[in-house]
TIVEX-362303 format. One record per atom (N, C-alpha, C, O): x, y, z. Coordinates in steps of 0.02 Angstrom, whole numbers, padded with zeros to 5 digits, always signed. Example, Ala and Ser with C-alpha at 12.3 -4.5 7.8 and 13.67 -1.06 7.14 Angstrom:
! TIVEX-362303
+00660-00284+00390
+00615-00225+00390
+00660-00165+00390
+00712-00166+00423
+00642-00112+00354
+00684-00053+00357
+00645+00002+00394
+00670+00057+00402
***
This chain:
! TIVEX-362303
-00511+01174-00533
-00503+01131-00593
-00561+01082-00596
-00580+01057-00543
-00594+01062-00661
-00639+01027-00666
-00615+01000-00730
-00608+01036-00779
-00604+00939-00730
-00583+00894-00786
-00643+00833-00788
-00671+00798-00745
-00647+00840-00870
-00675+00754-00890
-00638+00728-00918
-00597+00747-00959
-00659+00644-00885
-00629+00596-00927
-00663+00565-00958
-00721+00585-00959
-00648+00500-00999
-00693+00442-01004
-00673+00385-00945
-00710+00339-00928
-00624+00396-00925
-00605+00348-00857
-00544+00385-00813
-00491+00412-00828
-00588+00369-00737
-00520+00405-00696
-00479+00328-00639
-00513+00295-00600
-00424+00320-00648
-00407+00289-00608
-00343+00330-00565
-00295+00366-00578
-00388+00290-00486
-00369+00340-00425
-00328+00283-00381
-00360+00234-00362
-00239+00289-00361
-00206+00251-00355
-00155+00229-00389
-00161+00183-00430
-00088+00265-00374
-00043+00225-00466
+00017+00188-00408
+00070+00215-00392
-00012+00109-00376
+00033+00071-00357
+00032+00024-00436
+00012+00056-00484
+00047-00029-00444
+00052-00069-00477
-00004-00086-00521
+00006-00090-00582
-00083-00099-00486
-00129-00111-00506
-00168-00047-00537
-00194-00059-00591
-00174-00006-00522
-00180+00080-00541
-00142+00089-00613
-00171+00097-00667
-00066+00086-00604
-00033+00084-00669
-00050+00036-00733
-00055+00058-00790
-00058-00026-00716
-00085-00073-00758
-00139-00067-00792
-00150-00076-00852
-00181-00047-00739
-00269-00033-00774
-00235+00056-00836
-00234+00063-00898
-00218+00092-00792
-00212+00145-00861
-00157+00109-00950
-00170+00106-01010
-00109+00093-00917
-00089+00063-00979
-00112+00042-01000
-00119+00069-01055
-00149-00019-00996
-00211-00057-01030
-00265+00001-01063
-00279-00008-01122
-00288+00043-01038
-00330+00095-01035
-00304+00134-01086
-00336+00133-01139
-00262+00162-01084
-00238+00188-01156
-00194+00162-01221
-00170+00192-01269
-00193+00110-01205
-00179+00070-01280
-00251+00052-01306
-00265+00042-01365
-00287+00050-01261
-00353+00042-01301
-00394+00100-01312
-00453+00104-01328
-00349+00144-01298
-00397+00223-01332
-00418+00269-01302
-00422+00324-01329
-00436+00260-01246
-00465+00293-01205
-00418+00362-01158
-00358+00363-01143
-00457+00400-01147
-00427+00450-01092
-00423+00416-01024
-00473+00398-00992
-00369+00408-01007
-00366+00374-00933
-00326+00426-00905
-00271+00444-00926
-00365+00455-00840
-00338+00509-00794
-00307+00466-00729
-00346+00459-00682
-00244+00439-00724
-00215+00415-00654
-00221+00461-00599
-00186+00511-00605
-00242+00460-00569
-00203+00504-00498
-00192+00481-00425
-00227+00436-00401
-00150+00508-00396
-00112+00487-00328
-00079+00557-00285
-00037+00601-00293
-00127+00536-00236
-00091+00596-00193
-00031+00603-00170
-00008+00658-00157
+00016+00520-00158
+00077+00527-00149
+00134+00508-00216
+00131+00532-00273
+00174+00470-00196
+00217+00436-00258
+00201+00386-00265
+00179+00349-00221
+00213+00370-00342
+00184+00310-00367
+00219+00255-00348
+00277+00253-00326
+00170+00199-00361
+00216+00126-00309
+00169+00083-00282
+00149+00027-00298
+00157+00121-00241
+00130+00097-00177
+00144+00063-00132
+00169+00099-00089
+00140-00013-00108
+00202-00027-00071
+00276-00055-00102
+00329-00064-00072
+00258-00065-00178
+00316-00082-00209
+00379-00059-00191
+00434-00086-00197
+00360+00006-00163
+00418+00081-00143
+00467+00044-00077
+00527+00056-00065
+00429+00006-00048
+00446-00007+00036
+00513-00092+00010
+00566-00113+00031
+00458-00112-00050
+00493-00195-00061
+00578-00170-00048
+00606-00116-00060
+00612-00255-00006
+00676-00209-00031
+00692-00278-00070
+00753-00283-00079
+00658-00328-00094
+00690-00344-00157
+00609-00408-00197
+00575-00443-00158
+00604-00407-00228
+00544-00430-00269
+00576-00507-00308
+00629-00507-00340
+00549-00546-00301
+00572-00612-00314
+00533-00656-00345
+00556-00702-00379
+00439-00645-00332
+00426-00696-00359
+00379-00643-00416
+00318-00647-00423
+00414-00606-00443
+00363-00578-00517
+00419-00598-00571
+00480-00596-00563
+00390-00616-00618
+00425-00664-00669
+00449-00619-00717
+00421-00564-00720
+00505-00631-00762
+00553-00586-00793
+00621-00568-00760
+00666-00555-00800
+00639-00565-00684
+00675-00553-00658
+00691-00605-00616
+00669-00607-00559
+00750-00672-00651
+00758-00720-00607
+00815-00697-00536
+00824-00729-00484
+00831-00661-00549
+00895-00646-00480
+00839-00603-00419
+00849-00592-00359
+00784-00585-00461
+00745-00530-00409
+00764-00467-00429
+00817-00457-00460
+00708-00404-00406
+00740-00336-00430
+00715-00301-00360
+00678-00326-00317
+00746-00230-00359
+00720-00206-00301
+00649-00166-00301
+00639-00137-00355
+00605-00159-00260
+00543-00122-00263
+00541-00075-00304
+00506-00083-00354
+00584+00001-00292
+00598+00041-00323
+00617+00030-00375
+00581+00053-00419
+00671-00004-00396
+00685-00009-00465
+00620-00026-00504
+00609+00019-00545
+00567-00083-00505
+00510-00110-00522
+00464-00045-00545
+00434-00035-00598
+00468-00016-00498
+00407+00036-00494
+00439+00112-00527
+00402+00160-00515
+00488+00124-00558
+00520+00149-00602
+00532+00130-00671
+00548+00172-00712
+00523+00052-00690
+00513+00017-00731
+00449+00038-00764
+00454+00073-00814
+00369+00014-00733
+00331+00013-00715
+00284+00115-00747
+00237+00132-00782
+00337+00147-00708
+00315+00235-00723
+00336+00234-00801
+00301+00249-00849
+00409+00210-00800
+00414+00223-00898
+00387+00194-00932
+00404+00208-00989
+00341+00148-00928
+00308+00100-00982
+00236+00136-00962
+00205+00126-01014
+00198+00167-00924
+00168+00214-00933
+00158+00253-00962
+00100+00269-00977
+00211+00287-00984
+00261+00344-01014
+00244+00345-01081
+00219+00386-01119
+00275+00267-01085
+00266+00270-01161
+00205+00249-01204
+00198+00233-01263
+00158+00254-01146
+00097+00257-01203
+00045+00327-01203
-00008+00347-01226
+00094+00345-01168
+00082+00429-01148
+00021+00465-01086
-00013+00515-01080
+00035+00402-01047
+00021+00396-01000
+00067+00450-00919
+00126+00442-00901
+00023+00492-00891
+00071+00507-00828
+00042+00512-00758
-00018+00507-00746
+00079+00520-00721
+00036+00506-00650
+00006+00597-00620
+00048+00641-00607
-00052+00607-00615
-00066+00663-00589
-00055+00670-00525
-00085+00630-00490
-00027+00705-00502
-00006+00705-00431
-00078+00763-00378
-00083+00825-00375
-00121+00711-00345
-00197+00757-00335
-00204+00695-00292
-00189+00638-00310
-00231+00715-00223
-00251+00680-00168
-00323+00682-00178
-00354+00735-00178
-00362+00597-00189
-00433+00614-00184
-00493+00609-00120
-00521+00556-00106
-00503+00653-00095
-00537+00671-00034
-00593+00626-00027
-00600+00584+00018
-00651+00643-00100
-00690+00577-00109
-00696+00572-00170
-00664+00599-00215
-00762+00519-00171
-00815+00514-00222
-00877+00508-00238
-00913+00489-00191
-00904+00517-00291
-00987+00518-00269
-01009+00528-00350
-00982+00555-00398
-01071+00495-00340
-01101+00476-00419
-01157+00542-00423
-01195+00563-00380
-01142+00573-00513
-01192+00615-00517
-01268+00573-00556
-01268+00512-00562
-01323+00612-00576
-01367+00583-00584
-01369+00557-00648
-01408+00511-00662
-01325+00586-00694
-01331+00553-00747
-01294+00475-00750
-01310+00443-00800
-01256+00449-00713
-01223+00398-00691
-01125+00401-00682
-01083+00359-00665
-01123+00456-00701
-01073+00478-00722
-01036+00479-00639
-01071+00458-00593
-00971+00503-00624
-00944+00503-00549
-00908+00568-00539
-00892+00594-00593
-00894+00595-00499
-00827+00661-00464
-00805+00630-00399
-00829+00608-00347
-00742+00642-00431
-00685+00633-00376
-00674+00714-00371
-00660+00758-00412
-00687+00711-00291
-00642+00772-00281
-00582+00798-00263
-00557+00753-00297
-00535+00828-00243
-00496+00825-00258
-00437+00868-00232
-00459+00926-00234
-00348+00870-00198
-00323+00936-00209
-00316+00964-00258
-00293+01021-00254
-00328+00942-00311
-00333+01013-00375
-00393+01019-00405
-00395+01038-00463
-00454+01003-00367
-00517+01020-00366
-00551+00951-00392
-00523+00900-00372
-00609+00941-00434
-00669+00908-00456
-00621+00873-00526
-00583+00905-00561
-00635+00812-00530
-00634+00778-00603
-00685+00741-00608
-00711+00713-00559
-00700+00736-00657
-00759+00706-00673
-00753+00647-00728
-00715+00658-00775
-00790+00581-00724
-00764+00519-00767
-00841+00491-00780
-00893+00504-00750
-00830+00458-00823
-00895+00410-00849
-00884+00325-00814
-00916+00275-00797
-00838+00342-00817
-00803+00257-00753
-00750+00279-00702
-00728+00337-00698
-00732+00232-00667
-00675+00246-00607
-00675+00169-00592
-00720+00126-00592
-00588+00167-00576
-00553+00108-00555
-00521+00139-00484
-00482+00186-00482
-00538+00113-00445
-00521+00110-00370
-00465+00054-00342
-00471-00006-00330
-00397+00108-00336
-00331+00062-00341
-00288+00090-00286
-00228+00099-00283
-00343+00103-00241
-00308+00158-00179
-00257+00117-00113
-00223+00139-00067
-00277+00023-00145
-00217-00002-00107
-00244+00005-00022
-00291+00041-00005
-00208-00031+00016
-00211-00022+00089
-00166+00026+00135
-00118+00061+00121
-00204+00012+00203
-00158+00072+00256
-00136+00035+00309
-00178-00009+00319
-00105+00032+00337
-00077+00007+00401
-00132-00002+00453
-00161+00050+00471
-00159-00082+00492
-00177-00062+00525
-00154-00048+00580
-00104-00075+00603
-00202+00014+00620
-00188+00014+00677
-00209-00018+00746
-00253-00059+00756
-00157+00017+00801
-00153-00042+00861
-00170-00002+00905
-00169+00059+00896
-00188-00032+00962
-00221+00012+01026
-00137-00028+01073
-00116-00086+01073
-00108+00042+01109
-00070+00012+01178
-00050+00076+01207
-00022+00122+01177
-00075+00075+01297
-00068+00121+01323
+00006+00184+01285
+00062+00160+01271
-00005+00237+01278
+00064+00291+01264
+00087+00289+01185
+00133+00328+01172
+00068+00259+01144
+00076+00247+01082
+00050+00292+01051
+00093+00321+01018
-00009+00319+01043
-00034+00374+00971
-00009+00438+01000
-00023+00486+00964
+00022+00451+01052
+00045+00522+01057
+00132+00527+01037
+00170+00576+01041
+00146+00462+01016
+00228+00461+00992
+00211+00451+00936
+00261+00452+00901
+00150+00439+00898
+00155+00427+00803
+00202+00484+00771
+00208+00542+00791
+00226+00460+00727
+00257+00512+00691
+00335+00559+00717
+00367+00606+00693
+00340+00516+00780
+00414+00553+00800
+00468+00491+00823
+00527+00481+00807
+00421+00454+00868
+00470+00374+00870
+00445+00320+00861
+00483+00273+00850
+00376+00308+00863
+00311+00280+00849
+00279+00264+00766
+00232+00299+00748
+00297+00226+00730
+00295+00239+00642
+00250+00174+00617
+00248+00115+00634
+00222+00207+00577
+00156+00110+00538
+00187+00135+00450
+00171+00105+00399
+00236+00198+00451
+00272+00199+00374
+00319+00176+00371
+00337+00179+00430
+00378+00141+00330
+00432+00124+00340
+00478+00221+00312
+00517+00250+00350
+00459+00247+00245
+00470+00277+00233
+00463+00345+00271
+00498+00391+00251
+00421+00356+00324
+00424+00412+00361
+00457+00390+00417
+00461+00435+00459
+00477+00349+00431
+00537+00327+00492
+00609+00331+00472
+00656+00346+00509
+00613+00309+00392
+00684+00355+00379
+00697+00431+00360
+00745+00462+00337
+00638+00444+00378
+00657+00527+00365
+00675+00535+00436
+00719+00577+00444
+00658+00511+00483
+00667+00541+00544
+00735+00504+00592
+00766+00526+00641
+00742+00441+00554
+00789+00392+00607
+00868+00400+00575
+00887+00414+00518
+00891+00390+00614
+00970+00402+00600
+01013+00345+00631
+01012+00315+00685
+01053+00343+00569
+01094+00268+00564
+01117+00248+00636
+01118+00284+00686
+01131+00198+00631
+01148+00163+00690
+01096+00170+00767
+01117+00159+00824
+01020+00195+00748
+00970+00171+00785
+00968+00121+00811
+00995+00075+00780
+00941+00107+00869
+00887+00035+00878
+00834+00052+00861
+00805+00102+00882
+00809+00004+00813
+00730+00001+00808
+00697-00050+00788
+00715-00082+00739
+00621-00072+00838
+00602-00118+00845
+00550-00124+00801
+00513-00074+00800
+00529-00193+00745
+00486-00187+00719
+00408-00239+00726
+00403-00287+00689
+00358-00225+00772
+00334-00264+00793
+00283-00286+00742
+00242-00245+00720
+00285-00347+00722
+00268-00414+00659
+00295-00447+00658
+00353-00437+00677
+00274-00516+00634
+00313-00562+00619
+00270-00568+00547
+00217-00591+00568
+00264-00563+00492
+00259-00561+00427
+00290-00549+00375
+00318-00495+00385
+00303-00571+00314
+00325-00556+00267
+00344-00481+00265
+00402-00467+00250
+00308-00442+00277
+00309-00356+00275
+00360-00340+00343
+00393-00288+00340
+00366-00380+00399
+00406-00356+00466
+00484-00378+00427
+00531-00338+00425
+00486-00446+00399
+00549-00460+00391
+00568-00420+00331
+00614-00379+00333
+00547-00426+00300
+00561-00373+00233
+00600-00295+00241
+00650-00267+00219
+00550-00284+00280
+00571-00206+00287
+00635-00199+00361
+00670-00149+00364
+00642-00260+00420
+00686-00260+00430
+00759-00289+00390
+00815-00276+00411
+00751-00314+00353
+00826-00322+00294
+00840-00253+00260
+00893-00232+00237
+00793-00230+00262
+00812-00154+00234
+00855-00124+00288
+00914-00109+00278
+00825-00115+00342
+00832-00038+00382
+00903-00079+00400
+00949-00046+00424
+00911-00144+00390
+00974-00175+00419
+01030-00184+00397
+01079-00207+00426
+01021-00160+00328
+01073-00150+00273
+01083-00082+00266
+01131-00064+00232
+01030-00020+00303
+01055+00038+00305
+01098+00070+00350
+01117+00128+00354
+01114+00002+00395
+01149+00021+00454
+01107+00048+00526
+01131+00087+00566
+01046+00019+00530
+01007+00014+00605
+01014-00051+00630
+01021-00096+00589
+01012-00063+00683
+01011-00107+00737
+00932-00123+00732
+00895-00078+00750
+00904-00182+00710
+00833-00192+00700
+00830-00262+00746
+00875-00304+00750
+00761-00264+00782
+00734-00316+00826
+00672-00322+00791
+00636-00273+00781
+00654-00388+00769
+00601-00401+00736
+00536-00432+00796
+00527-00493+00792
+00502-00403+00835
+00467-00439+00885
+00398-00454+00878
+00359-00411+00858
+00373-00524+00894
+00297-00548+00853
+00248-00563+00912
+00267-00562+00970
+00214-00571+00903
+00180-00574+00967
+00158-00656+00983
+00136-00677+01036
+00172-00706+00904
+00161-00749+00909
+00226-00797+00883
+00283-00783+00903
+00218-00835+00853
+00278-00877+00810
+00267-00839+00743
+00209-00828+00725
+00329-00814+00698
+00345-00788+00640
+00295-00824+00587
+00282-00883+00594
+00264-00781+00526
+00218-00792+00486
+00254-00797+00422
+00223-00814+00371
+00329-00781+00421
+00357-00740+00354
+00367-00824+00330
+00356-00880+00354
+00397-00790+00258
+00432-00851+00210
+00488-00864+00260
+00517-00820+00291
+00502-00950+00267
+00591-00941+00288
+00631-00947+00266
+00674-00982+00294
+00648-00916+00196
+00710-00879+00162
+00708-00804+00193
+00761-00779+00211
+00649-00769+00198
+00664-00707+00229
+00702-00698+00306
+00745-00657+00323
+00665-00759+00347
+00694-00761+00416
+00765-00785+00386
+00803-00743+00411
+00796-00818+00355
+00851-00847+00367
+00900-00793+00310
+00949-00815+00281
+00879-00731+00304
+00902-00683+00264
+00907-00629+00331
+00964-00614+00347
+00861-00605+00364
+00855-00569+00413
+00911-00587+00479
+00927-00551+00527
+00930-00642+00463
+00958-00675+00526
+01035-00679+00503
+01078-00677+00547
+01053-00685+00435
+01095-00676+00396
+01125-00600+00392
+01186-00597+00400
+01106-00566+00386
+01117-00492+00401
+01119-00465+00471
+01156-00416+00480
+01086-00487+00518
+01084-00484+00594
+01026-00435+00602
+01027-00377+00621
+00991-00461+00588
+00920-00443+00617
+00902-00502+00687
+00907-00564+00686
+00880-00462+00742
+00874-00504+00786
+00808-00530+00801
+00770-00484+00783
+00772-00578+00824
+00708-00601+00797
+00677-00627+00884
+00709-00659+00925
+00633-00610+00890
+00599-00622+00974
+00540-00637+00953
+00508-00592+00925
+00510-00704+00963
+00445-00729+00971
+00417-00746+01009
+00449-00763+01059
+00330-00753+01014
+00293-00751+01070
+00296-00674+01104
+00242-00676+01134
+00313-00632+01113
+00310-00577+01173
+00268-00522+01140
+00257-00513+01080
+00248-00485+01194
+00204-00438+01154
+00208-00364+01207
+00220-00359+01267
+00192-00307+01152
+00213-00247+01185
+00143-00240+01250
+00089-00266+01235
+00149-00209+01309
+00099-00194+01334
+00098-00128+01369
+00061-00111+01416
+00147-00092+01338
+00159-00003+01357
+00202+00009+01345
+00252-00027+01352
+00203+00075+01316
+00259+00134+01280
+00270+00200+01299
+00232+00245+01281
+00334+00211+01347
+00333+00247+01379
+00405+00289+01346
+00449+00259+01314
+00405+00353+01360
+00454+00388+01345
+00500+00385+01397
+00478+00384+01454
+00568+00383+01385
+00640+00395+01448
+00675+00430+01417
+00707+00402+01372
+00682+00491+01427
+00739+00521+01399
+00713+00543+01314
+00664+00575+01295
+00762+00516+01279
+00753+00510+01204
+00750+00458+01175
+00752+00453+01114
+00744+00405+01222
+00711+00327+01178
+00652+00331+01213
+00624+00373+01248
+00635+00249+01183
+00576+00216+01217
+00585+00163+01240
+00620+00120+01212
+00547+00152+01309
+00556+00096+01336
+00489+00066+01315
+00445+00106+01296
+00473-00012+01316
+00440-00038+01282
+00451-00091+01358
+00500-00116+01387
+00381-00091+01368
+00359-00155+01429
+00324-00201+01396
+00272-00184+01367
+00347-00267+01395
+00324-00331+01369
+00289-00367+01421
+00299-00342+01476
+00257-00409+01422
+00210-00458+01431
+00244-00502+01490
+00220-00522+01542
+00279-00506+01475
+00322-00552+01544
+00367-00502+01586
+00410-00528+01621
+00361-00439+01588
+00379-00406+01644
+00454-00368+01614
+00478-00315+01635
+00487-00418+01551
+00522-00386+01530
+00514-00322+01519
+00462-00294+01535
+00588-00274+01477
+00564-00206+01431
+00632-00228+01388
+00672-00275+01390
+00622-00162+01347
+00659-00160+01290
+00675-00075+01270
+00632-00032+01261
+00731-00069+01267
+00745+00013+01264
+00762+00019+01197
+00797-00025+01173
+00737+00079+01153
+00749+00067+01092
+00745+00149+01073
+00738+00196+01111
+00751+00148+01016
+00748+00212+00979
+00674+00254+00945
+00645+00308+00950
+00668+00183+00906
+00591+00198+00874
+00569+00131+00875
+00598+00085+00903
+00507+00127+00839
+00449+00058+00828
+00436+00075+00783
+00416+00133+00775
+00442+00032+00732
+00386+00040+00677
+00335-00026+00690
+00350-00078+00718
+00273-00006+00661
+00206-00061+00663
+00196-00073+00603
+00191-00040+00551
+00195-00157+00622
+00187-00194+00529
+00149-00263+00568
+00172-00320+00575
+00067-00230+00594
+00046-00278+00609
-00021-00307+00578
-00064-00342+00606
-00018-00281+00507
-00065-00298+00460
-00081-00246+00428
-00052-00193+00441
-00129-00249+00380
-00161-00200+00341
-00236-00194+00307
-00263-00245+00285
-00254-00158+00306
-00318-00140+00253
-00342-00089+00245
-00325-00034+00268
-00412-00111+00191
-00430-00087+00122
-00418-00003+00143
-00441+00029+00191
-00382+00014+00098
-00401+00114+00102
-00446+00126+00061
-00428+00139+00004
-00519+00128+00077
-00571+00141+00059
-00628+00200+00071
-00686+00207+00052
-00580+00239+00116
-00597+00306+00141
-00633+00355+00107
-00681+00388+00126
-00599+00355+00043
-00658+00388-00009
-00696+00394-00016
-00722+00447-00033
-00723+00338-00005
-00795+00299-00034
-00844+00321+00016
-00828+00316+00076
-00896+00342+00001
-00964+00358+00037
-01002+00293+00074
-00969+00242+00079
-01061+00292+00097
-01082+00256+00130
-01126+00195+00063
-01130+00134+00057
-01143+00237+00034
-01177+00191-00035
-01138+00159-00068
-01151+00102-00089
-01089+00189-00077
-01047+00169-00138
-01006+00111-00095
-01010+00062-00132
-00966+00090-00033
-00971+00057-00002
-01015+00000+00011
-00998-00059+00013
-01075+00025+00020
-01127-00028+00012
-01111-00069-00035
-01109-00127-00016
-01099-00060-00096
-01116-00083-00150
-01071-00123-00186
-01080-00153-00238
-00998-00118-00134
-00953-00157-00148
-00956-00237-00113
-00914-00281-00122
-01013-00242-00076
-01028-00318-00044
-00982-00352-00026
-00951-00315+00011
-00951-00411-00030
-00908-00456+00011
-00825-00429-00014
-00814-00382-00052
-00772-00471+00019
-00730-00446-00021
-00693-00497-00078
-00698-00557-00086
-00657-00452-00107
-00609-00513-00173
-00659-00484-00216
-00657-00520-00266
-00710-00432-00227
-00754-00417-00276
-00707-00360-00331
-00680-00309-00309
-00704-00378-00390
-00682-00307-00424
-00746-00270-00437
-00755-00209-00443
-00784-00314-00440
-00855-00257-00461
-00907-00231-00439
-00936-00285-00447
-00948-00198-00419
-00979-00165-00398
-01036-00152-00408
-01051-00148-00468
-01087-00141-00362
-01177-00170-00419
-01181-00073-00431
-01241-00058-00432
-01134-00009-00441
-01144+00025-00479
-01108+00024-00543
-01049+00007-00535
-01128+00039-00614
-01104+00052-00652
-01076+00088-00661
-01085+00146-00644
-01000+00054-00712
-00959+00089-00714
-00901+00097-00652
-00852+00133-00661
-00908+00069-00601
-00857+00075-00530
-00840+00008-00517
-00873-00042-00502
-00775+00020-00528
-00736-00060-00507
-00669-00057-00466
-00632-00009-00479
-00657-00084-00437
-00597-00092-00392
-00556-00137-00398
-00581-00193-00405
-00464-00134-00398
-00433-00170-00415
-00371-00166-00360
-00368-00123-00317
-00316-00225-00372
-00245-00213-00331
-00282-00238-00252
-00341-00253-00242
-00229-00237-00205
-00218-00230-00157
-00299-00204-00107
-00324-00226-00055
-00315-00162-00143
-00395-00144-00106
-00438-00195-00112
-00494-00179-00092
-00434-00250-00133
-00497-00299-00155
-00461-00371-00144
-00499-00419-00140
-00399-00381-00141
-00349-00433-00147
-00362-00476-00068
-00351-00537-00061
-00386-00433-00016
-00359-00450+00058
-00292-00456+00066
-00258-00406+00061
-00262-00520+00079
-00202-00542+00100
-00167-00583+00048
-00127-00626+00067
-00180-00574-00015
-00151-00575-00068
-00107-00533-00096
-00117-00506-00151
-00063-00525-00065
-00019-00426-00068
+00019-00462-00113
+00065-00497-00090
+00006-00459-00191
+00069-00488-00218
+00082-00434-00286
+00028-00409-00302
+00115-00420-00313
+00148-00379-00373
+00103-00407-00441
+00077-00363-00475
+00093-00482-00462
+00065-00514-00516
-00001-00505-00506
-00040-00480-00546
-00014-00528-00450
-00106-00532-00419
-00136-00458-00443
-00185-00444-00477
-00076-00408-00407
-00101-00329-00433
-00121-00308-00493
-00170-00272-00503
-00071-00336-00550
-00061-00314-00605
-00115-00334-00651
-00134-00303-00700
-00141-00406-00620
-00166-00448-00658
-00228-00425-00641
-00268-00428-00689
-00262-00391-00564
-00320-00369-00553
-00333-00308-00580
-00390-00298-00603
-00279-00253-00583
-00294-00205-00604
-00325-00207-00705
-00373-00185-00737
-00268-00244-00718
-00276-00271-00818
-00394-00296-00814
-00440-00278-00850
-00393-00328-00768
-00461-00348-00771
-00498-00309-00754
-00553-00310-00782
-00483-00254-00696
-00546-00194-00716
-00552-00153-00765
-00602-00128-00790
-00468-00146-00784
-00479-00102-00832
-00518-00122-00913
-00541-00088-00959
-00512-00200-00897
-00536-00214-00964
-00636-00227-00944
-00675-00235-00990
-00656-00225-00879
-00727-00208-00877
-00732-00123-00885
-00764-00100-00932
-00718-00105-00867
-00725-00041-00888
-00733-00023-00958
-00772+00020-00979
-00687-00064-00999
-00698-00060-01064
-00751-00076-01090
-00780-00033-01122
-00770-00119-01086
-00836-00152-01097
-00880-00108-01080
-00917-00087-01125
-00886-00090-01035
-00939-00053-01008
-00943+00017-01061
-00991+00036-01093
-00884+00043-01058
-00871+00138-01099
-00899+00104-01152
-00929+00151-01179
-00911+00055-01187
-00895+00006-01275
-00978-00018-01266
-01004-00042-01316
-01010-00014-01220
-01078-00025-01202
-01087-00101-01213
-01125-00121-01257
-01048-00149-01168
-01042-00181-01191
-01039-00237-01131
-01046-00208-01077
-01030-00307-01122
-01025-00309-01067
-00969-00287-01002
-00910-00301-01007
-00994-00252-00946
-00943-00239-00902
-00910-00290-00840
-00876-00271-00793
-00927-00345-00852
-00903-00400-00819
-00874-00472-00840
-00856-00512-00797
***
């Protein structure tokens, strides 16, 4: 498959979605695509509080279902296509490539959002993916109710996603390596539901026993558990991107880019600004340089 656009935006969390809506009320062909489901971490929120319109709060999912139909209705949809990379042809033009092959755009909005980072500790990357997890969502495919499972962070994102797994009926230990970072309505929500909360300690080996894991801490303690998930920060998923095109994105908090026509929005450019409004509001502003730019006009 080889498709043109006049604009491709790659990423449909919040900021991804925004830039195309914007994008096609003002006319244009806007090609979304996402290799997984749309969201992004909106999917994980288990309840959203400070985006305005919703004074009681709404849940992630619900938001980001909200969010797909108002897409919808400007006839907007999410292509479901994982993009491998990108790379500029000579006329200035770009290809994303692609699982359903090559598209081709005269602009691109880069809304690919962040990845979990990862952690170095002896016995850990050979348990990823079975008791060992940096997804919340690929740990409930695999974990079964009434688990223990430990979630090592203390951030907004550790407490969060333990009120979830704790209302699904797991036994969750929230463990930080330092003093807790979160809001304290979340701690005093987490603690409210019985999430159990250990500060200061830190993992320093992960060993298999049986069918749990034992987990050796820092003071000689351990901790026997089921699974771990890791929520010990994040960033830019920028993998796509070539070595130039990288280049060219310079410091961060930049939406723009000294190539034409390539801008970046959401969560990939935000740092530690992970917020739902910040997204929406970054994504609305590339999409409206982009405009400028397709309109020959100014793109900044």
């Amino acid at each position: 498959m080889d498709v043109g656009s006049e604009v491709i935006v790659i990423g449909a969390g919040p900021a991804g979605i925004a830039a195309t809506i914007y994008l096609r009320r003002a006319g244009f062909d806007a090609l979304l695509l996402e290799g997984g489901r749309p969201g992004g971490l909106l999917r994980y929120a288990n309840l959203v509080e400070n985006y305005p319109g919703f004074p009681g709060g709404i849940e992630g999912p619900r938001l980001v279902e909200l969010f797909t139909r108002h897409l919808e209705s400007v006839g907007g949809a999410v292509v479901k296509a994982a993009v491998n990379s990108l790379r500029t042809k000579g006329d200035g033009s770009f290809i994303a490539s692609s699982s359903l092959g090559e598209f081709t755009a005269k602009a691109v909005i880069i809304a690919t959002g962040t990845k979990a980072r990862r952690i170095e500790l002896p016995g850990l990357t050979k348990l990823e993916g079975r008791t060992v997890f940096y997804d919340l969502i690929e740990l409930l495919v695999q974990a079964k109710s009434g688990e223990q499972i430990v979630i090592y962070g203390g951030g907004d994102a550790a407490f969060d996603q333990g009120i979830h797994l704790r209302k699904k009926g797991y036994w969750v230990t929230v463990l930080s390596r330092s003093r807790s970072r979160c809001l304290l309505l979340l701690m005093e929500r987490a603690l409210e539901v019985g999430v159990r909360i250990i500060e200061g300690r830190s993992i320093k080996n992960v060993k298999e026993k049986g069918e749990k894991l034992l987990l050796e801490l820092d003071d000689s303690g351990t901790m026997l558990v089921d699974r771990i998930l890791i929520a010990c920060g994040r960033e830019p998923r920028l993998e796509i991107l070539g070595p130039s095109i990288l280049a060219s994105i310079g410091s961060a908090d930049r939406p723009f880019t000294s190539i034409p026509g390539l801008y970046l929005a959401g969560d990939a450019v935000s740092g530690e600004r992970r917020q739902v409004g910040i997204a929406i509001g970054s994504g609305i502003s590339s999409a409206m340089a982009a405009e400028g730019y397709l309109r020959g006009g100014p793109s900044r």
